[in-house]
N, C-alpha and C positions, 0 to 999 in steps of 0.2 A: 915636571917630573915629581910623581909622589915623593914627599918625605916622613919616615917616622914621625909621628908625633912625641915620641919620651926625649929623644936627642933635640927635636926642634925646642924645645921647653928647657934644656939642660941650661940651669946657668941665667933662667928670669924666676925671677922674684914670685910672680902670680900665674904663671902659666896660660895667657890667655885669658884670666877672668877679669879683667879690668882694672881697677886700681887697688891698693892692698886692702883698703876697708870693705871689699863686696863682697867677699865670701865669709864672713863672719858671722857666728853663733846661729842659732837654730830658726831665724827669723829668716835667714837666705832659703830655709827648706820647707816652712807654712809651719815650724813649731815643732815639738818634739813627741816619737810615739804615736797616739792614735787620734794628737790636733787635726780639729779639724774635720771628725767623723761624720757630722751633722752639717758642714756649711763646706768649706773649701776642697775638702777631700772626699767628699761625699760620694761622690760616682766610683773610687776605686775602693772605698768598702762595701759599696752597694754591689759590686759586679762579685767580689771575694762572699758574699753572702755574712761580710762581720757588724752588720747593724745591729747594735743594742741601744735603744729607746730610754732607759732605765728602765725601772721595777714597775711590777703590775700585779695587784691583788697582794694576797699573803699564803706562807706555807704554814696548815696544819702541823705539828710537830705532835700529834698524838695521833693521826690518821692512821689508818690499815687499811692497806691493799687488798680489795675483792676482785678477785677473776671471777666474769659472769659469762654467761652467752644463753643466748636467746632461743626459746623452746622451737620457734622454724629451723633453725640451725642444725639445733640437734635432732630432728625430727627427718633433716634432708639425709643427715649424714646416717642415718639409721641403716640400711643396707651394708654401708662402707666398715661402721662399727662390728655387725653381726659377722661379716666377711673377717673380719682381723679378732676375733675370738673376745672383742673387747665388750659385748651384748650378748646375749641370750635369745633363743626364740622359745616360750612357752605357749605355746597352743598360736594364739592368734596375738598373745602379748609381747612385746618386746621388754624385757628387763636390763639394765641397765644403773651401772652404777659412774653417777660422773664424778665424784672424788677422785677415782681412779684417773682421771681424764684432766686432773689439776684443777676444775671447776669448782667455785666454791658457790654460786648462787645461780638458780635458772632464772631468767627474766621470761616476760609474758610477751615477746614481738614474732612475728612471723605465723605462720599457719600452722595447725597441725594433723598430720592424716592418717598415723599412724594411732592404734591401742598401744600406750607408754608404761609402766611401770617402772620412775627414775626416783630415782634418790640420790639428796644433796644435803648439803649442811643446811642451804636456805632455798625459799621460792618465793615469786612475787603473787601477789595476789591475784594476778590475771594469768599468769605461768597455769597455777595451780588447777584453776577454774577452765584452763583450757585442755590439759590432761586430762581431770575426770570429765568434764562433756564428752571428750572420746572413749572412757569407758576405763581409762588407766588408773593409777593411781600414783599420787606424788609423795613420797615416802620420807619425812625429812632424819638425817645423820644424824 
């Protein structure tokens, strides 16, 4: 017949753990905290996703953040822009201001198919070079 386990324990000393020195200090449980992260414990921080390796490289403390995106990008999205009143259509050119758009620099990756007329605070040197081959012009803020 089952018995409770709290009343079967009522009244011994160790409750089933053996003798009174076996459950003693943090050695009975691999250490205290996050002992063990890299050797004994390792698989149930690995599965939690809490691996830290220590430190790697170093932080800039003078750095500033550029939001960029690349002149294919904005070149796809050109329809979707003039549709939501955020672009211009001037004859055959598309105008376009990407500050507005939080953008602070166009990079030179992607194709471009469209005549651009964009301005930005910066441009890379292949951004720029691929605007005007289409006939645009890159306008810097």
């Amino acid at each position: 017949m089952p018995v409770n386990k709290r009343s079967k324990y009522r009244g011994s000393r160790t409750c089933g753990g053996g003798t009174h020195k076996n459950r003693r200090g943090a050695g009975n449980r691999g250490g205290r905290g996050r002992a063990g992260q890299r050797d004994h414990r390792f698989s149930h921080f690995y599965l939690k996703g809490e691996i830290s390796n220590g430190k790697h490289g170093f932080v800039n403390k003078t750095s500033v953040p550029v939001s960029a995106l690349d002149i294919g990008e904005i070149d796809q999205m050109a329809e979707a822009l003039l549709r939501e009143g955020l672009a211009t259509q001037e004859g055959d050119l598309i105008a376009l201001d990407v500050t507005e758009l939080g953008i602070d620099k166009v990079l030179g990756g992607g194709k471009v198919t469209h005549k651009m007329s964009i301005s930005a605070r910066e441009f890379s040197e292949r951004a720029r070079a691929k605007i005007e081959e289409m006939g645009g012009q890159a306008v810097t803020v």
